[in-house]
C-alpha atoms as one frame of an Amber mdcrd trajectory, in Angstrom:
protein
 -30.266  -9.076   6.786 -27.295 -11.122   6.073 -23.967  -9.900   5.998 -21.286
 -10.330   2.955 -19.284 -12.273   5.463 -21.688 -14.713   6.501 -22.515 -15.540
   2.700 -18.808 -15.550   1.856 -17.734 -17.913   4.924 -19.899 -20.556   3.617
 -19.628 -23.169   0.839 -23.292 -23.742  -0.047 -23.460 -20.220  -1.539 -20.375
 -20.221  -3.914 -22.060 -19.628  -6.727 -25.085 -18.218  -5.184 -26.409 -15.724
  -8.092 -26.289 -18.775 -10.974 -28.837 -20.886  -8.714 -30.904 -17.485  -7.979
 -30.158 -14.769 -10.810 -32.854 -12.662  -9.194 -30.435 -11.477  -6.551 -28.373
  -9.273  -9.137 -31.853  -6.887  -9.500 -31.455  -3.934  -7.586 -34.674  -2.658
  -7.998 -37.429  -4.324  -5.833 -40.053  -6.199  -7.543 -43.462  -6.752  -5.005
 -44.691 -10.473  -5.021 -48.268 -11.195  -4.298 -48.345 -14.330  -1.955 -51.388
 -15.887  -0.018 -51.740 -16.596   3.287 -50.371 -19.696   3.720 -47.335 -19.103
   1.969 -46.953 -15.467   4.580 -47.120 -18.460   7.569 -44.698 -20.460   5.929
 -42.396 -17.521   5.498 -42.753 -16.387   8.911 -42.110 -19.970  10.221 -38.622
 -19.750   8.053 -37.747 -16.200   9.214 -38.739 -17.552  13.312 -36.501 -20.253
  13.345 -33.583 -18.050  12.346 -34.588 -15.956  15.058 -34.216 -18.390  17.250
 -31.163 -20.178  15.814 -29.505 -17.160  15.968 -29.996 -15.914  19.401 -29.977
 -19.883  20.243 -26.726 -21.359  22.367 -25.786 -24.400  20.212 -22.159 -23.995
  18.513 -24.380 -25.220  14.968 -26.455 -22.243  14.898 -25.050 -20.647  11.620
 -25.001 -24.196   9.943 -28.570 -24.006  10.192 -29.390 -20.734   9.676 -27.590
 -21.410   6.412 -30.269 -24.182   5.675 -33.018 -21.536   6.454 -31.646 -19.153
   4.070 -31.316 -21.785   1.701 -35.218 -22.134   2.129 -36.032 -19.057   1.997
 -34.432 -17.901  -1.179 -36.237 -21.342  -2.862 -39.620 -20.108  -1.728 -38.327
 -16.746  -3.207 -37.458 -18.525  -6.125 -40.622 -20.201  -7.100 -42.752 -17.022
  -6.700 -40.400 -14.923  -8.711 -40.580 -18.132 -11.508 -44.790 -18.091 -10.966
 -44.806 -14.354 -11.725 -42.403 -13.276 -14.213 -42.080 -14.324 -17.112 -38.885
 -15.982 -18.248 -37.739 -13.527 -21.211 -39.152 -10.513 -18.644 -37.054 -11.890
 -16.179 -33.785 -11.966 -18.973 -34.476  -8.555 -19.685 -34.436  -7.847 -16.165
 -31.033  -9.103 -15.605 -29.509  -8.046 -18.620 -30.054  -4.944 -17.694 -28.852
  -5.082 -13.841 -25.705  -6.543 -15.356 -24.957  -4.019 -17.920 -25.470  -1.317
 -15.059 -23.024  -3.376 -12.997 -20.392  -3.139 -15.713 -20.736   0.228 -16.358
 -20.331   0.915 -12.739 -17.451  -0.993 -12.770 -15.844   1.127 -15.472 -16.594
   3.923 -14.752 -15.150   2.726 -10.916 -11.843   2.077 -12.559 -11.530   5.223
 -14.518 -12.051   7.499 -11.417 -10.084   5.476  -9.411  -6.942   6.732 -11.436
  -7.708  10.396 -12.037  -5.471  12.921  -9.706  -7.763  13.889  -7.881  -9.367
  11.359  -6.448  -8.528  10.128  -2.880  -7.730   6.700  -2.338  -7.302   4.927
   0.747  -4.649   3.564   2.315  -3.073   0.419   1.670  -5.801   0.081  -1.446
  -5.049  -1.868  -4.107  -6.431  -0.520  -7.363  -4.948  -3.104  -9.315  -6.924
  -5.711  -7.970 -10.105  -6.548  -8.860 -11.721  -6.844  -5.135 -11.048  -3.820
  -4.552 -13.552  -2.268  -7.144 -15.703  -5.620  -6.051 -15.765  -4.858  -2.434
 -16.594  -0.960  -4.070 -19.596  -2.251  -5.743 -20.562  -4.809  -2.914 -20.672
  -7.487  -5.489 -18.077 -11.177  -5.014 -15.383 -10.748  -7.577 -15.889 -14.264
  -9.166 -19.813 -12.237  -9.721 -18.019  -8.914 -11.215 -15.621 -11.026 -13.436
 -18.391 -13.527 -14.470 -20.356 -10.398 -15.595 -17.687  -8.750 -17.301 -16.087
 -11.565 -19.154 -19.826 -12.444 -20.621 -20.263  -8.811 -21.842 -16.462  -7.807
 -23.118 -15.092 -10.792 -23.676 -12.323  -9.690 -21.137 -11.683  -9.980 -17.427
 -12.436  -7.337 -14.748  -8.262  -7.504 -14.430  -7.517  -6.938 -18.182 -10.071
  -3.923 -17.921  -8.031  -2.658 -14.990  -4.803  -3.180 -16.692  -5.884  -1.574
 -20.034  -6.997   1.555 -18.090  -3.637   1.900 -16.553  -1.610   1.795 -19.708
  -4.080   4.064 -21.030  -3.258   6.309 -17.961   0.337   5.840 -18.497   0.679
   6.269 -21.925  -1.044  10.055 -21.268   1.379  10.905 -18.149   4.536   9.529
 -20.298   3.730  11.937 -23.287   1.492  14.963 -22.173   3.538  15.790 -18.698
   6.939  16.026 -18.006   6.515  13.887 -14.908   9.693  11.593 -14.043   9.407
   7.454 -14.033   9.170   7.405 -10.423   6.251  10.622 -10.379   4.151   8.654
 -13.005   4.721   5.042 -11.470   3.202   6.450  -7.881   0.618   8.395  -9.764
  -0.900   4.715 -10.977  -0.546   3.179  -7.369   2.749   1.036  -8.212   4.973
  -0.413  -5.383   7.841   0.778  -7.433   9.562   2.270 -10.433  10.695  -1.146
 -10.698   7.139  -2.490 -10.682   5.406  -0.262 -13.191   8.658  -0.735 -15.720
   7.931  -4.146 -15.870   4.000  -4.378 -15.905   4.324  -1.166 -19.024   7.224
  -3.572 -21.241   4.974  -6.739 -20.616   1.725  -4.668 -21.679   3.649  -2.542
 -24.612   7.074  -4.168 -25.340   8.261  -0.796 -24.386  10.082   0.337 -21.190
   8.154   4.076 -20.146  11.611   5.598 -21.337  11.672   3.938 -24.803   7.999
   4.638 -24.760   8.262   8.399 -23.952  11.394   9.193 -26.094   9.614   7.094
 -29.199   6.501   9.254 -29.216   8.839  12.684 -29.224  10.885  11.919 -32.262
């Protein structure tokens, strides 16, 4: 119901998933909830109704109180019924799917044969976010606790990988191999291989033949 956009834009929900860690389950989990609690609920979901399609330039302020509201109230029933290791399991889980995801993201990304499109950047770690509809700061946070790495050294590791295969199993030039792996330039991918290896692609290839 609410866009990426609208949670982005806003400062009260910059780190969003550490005050409610339910929101990185995928899988939908049924709360029972009296009566009272479906009128309160319907009061919170009315008055963004009505802020929204309201004429006051504040609107969106307040709808971001609302939503503030409602994922409290979401909050406390998820607390009142499950438990707290159930609920670690839970969430262990949805972030060890996320990482694999993002992985195997990254690794696809850079085979031949998959089409890109334009003006992506598959170095950059919002791209494989925006991929996954998760923030960045979320997808690093996640893979940093799990590998003890960033979501950018994981990209960067999987292009020398990539590199290091095109350098000594095809007979591509410097310039084929560079645009293969999505750099601006020859130039480019010379300098992010020597800072990653010590090795310039050339010294790299010609090392591995003798």
């Amino acid at each position: 119901m609410f866009t990426k956009e609208f949670i982005a834009q806003s400062h009260h929900f910059n780190d969003l998933l550490s005050h409610f860690p339910f929101l990185k389950i995928e899988e939908a989990i049924p709360f029972e909830i009296n009566k009272g609690e479906v009128e309160q609920l319907l009061r919170i979901f009315e008055s963004v109704w009505q802020e929204y399609y309201g004429e006051s330039s504040d609107k969106f302020e307040l709808i971001e109180a609302w939503l503030i509201l409602l994922l409290n109230f979401v909050k406390r029933s998820y607390s009142k019924q499950i438990a707290l290791d159930e609920s670690d399991k839970i969430i262990k889980k949805a972030n060890l799917k996320l990482m694999a995801r993002y992985q195997a993201l990254v690794v696809s990304s850079f085979r031949g044969d998959t089409i890109v499109e334009t003006f992506a950047n598959l170095h950059s770690t919002s791209y494989y976010a925006d991929k996954l509809n998760v923030h960045p700061n979320h997808l690093n946070a996640i893979v940093k606790e799990l590998t003890g790495q960033t979501a950018s050294q994981i990209i960067y590791s999987h292009i020398i990988l990539r590199a290091k295969e095109l350098l000594t199993q095809t007979e591509d030039s410097i310039k084929e191999v560079a645009y293969k792996l999505y750099f601006e330039s020859p130039n480019n991918f010379s300098t992010f291989f020597k800072k990653h290896t010590t090795f310039t692609p050339n010294s790299y290839r010609k090392s591995t033949i003798l």
